[in-house]
C-alpha positions in Angstrom: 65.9 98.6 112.5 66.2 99.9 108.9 65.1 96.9 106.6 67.5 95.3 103.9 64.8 96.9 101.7 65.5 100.6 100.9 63.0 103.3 99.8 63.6 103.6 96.2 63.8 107.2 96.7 66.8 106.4 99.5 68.5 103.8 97.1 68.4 106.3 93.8 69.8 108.6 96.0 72.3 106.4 97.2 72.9 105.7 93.4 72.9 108.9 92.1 76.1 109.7 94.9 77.7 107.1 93.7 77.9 107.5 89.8 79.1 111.2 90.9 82.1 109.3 92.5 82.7 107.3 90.2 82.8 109.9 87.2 85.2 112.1 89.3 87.5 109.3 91.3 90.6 111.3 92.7 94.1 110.0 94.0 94.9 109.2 97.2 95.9 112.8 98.9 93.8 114.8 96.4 90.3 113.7 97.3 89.1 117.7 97.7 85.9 116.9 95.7 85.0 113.7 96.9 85.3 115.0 100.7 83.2 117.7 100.2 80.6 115.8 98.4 80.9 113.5 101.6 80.3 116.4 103.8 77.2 117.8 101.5 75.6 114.5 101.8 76.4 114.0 106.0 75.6 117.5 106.7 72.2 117.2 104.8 71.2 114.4 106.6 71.6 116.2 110.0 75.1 115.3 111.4 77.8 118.3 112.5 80.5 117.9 110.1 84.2 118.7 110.0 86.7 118.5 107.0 90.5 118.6 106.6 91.4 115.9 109.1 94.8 114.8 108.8 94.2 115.8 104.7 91.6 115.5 103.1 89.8 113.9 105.9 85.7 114.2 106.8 83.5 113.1 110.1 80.2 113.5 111.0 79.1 113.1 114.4 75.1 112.5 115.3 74.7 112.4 118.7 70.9 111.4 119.7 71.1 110.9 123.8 74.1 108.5 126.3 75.1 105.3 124.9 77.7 104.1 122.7 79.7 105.7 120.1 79.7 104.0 116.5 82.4 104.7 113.9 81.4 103.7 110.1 84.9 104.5 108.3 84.6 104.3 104.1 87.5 105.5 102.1 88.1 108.5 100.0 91.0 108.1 97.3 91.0 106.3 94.1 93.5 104.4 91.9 96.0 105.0 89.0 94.1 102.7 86.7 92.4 103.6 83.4 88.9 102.1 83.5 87.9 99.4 80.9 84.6 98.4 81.9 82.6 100.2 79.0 80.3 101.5 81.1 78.6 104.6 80.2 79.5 106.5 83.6 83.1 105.3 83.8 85.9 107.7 84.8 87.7 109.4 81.9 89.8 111.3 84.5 93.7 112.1 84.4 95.8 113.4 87.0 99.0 114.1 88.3 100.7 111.6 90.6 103.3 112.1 93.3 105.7 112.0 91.0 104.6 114.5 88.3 103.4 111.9 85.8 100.0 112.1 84.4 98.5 108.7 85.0 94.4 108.0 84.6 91.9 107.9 87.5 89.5 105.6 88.6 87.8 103.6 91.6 88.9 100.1 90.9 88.7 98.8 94.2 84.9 100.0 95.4 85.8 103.2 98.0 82.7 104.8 95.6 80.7 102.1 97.2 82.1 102.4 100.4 81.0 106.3 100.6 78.1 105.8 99.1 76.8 102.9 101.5 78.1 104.8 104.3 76.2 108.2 103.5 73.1 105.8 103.3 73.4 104.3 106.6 74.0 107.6 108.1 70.6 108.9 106.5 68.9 105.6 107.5 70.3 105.9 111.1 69.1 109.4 111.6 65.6 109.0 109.8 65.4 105.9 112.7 66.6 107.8 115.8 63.7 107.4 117.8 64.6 103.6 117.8 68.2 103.9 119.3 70.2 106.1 121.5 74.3 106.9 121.5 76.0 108.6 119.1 76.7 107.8 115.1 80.6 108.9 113.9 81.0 108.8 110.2 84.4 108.7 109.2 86.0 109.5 105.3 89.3 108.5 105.5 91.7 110.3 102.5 94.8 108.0 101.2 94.2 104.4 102.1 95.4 102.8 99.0 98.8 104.5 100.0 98.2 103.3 104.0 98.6 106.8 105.1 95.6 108.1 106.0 94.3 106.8 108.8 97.3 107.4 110.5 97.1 111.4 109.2 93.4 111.4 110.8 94.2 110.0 114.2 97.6 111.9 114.5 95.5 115.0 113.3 93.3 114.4 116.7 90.3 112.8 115.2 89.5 111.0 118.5 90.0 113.8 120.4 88.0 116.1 118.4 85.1 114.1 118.6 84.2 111.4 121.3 86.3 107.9 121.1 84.4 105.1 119.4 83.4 102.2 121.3 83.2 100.0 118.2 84.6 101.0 114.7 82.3 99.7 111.9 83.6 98.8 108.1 83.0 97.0 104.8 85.2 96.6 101.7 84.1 95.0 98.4 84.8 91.6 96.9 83.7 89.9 94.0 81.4 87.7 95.8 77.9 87.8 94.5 75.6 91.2 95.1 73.4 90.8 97.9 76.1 88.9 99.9 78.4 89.7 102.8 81.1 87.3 104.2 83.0 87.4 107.5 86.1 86.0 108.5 86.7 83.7 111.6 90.2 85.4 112.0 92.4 88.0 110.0 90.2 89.4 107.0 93.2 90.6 105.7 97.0 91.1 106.1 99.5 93.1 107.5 102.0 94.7 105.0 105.3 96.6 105.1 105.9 98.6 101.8 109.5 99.1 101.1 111.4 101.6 98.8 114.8 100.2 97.3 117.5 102.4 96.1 120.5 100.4 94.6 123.4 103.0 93.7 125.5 102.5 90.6 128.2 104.4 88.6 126.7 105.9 85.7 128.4 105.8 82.0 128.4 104.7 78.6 126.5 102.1 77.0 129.7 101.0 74.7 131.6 101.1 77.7 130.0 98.9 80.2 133.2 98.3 81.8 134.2 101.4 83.0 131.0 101.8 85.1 128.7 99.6 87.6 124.8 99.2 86.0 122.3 99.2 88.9 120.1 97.8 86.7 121.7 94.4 86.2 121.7 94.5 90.3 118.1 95.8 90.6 117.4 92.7 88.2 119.9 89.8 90.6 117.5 91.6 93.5 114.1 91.3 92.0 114.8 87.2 91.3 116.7 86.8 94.6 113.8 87.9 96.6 111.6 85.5 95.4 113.4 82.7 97.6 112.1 84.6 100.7 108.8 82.9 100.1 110.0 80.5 98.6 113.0 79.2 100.2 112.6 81.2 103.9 109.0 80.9 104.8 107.5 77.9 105.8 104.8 75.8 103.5 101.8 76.7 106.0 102.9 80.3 106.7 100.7 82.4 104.0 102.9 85.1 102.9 103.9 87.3 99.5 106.9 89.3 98.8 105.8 91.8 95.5 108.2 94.1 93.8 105.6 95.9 91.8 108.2 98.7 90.5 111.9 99.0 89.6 112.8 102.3 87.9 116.1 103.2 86.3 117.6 105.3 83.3 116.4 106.7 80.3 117.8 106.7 77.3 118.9 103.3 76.3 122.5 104.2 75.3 123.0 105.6 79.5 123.9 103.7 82.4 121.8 105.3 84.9 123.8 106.0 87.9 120.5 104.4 90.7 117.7 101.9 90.3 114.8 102.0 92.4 112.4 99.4 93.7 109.1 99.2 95.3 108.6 96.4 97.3 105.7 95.1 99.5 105.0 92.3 101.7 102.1 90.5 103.2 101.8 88.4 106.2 99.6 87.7 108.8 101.8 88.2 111.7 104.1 91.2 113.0 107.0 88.3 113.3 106.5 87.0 109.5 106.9 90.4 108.4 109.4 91.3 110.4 111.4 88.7 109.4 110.6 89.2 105.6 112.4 92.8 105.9 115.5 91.6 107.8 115.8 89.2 104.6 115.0 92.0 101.9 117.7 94.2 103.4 120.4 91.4 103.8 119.5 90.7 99.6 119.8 94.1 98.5 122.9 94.5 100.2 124.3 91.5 99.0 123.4 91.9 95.7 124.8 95.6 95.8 128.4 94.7 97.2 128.4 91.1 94.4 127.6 93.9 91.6 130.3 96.3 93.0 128.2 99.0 93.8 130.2 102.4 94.8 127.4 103.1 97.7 125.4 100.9 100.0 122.0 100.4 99.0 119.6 102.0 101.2 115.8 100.2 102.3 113.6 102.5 103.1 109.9 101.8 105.2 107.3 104.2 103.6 104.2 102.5 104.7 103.5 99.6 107.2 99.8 98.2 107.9 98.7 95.7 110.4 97.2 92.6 110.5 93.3 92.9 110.6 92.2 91.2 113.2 88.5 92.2 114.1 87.0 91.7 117.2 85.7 88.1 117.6 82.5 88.7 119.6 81.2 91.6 117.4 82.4 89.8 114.6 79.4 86.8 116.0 77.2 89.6 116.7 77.1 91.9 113.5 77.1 88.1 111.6 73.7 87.0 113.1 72.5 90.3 112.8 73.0 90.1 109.0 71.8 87.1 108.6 68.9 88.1 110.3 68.4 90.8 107.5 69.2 89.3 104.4 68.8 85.2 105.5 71.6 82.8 105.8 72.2 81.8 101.9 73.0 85.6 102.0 75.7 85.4 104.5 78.9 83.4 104.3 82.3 82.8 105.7 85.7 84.7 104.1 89.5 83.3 104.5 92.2 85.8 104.9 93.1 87.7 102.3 96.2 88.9 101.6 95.0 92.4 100.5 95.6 94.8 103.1 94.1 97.8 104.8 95.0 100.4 107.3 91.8 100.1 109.2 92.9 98.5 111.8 94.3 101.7 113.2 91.2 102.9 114.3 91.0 100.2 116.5 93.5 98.3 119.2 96.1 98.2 116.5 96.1 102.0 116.7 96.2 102.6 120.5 99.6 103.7 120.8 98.8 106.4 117.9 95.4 107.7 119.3 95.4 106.7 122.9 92.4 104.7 123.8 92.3 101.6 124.6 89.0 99.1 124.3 87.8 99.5 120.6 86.4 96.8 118.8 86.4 96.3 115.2 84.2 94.5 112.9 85.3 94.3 109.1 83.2 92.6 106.5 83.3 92.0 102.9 80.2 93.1 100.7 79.4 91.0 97.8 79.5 93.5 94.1 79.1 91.0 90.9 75.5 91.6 89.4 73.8 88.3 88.5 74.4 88.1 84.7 78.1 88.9 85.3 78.2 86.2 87.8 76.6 83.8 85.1 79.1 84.6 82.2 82.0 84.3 84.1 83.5 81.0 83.5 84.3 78.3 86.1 81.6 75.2 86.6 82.1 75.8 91.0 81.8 79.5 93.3 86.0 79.4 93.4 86.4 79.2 90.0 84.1 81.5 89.1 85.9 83.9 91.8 89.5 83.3 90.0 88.0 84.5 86.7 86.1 87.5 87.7 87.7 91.2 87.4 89.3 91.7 91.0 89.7 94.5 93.1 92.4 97.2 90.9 91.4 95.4 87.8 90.7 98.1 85.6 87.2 96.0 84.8 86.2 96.0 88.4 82.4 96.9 87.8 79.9 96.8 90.3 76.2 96.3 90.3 75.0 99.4 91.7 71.6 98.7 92.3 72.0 95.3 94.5 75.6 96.3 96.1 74.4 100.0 97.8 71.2 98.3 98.8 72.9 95.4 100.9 75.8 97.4 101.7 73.9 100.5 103.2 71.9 97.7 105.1 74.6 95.9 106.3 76.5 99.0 107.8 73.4 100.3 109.7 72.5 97.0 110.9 75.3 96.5 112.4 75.2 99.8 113.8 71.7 99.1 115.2 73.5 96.1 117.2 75.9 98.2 118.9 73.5 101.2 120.0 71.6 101.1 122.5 67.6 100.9 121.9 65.2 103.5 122.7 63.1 102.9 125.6 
């Protein structure tokens, strides 16, 4: 089994990847560099590789003899945040969005890592594969931050162009201590519906207010009337969160615009919750729209929807004493559900009706990224305030510690692998 401590000549490889990525982060959807980085590095350490799946996306298949098949997925795209850490190799990248604006580039919420541990396991797994049999599936997955990628990958045939996993194999950054990983006893993180809100108006004169409907003053009754969904509609117990994290309208202060648009997300932990959450978002808007006087019904629009992820209790038990069999039990620790959210789950049961097989399990753990003298400054006299003070995931301080992250995270990933694969007689 490849030990929690790397070669150095493995880990300042694994280092060197990562700076690369982190110097040139692309957008979710435009990850043409990054991919073919991934594939240099897969293809160099032995593994048949194929790119443009569903996108930008890459896999690398090992096959070494029967057994099982073991997917290790690690994301691609970056975020529209301009770095602040200071650091001498952070991102000085612009780029175009969607939408034509130029907006700055960086990986603020660890996918860097991510590749990077996962090219390391892969090189650790093949340098070992006289100790296991089965086959090894690395996955790059293009435009998770917008939750559309996996879906482009397996609609794109990605388990019919190689051989269906058996187990599907992931990690995602937190800032928990380097060196550590935590697993959940349930969902690691939530399902989410992402929701784009047009509200029509009459567009007009400033002066002359009267002689037109502003759909900004009904964008602004919607944003404040949607907090009582959490607030008013969803019980005490039930976690949930209803974000509008954009409303766009107008231009020049002296037009009513003639629409306002809003982006809105929500987060649950059950398909009913957010179910329910939409049916109350779309009964809002349209209230809000007709009490405004609004020429045109509002339309609600789902661009993205993610589900609840749930991995697989007995791997979960599994891959857990297997890590704390590498790194010790101080190292390992428990994780509540977060209401971040992920589209991993579609590579799994979550996905069957999109890929056709039934039977995967999933195990999703998060790996620990706060180097030891960041740990110490931040302030907060207990572990949970220390954790509400530290730069989070998207913060555009998010910093990791190279050196301890890759080495725990490239073990952690081929450990777990190692559990699922069947040993070499």
């Amino acid at each position: 089994m490849p030990s929690a401590d790397l070669p150095p000549a493995d880990l300042a490889e694994a280092a060197g990847f990562y700076l690369d990525l982190h110097r040139h982060p692309e957008l979710s959807g435009q990850e043409q560099r990054t991919a073919a980085r991934l594939a240099e590095r897969l293809t160099a350490a032995g593994y048949a590789v194929e790119t443009g799946i569903g996108g930008h996306g890459v896999a690398g298949v090992l096959r070494n003899g029967p057994g099982p098949v073991v997917l290790l997925r690690a994301e691609l795209d970056a975020l529209p945040v301009e770095e602040r850490t200071g650091l001498p190799y952070a991102s000085t990248v612009r780029a175009r969005a969607a939408d034509g604006r130029e907006v700055p580039v960086m990986h603020a919420c660890g996918h860097d890592v991510h590749l990077a541990c996962a090219a390391g396991a892969a090189t650790a797994l093949a340098r070992s594969a006289e100790r296991w049999r089965g086959t090894v599936l690395v996955v790059g997955q293009p435009a998770e931050e917008t939750l559309e990628g996996a879906r482009a990958m397996l609609a794109d045939g990605l388990y019919r162009r190689f051989e269906p996993p058996s187990v599907v194999l992931a990690q995602h950054t937190a800032p928990l201590p380097a060196g550590m990983v935590a697993h959940g006893a349930g969902p690691v993180t939530a399902g989410s519906v992402t929701l784009e809100v047009v509200i029509h108006g009459r567009g007009g004169h400033a002066g002359a207010p009267h002689l037109a409907v502003d759909p900004v003053l009904a964008a602004a009754s919607v944003v404040l009337r949607l907090q009582s969904v959490v607030a008013q509609e969803t019980g005490p117990a039930e976690p949930a969160v209803l974000t509008v994290g954009s409303l766009r309208a107008g231009g020049p202060a002296n037009v009513i615009p003639d629409e306002a648009r809003l982006g809105v997300t929500l987060r649950a932990f059950s398909e009913q919750a957010l179910e329910r959450m939409v049916v109350a978002v779309r009964r809002i808007v349209a209230a809000e729209a007709r009490a405004s006087g609004c020429p045109r019904e509002p339309t609600v629009e789902v661009t993205s929807r993610s589900g609840v992820n749930l991995p697989d209790a007995a791997l979960t038990a599994t891959v857990r004493a297997a890590h704390e069999g590498a790194f010790g039990p101080r190292r390992v620790t428990g994780w509540p559900p977060a209401t971040a959210t992920d589209d991993f789950p579609l590579f799994g049961a979550a996905g069957a009706g999109l890929h056709g097989v039934t039977g995967i399990r999933t195990a999703y753990w998060m790996l620990g990224m706060v180097g030891p003298e960041q740990w110490a400054a931040a302030p907060g006299g207990s572990a949970a305030g220390k954790l509400a003070a530290l730069p989070p995931n998207h913060s555009p301080e998010f910093r990791p510690n190279v050196g301890l992250t890759l080495r725990t995270g490239i073990a952690a990933l081929s450990t777990a692998a190692l559990t699922q694969l069947t040993a070499a007689p």
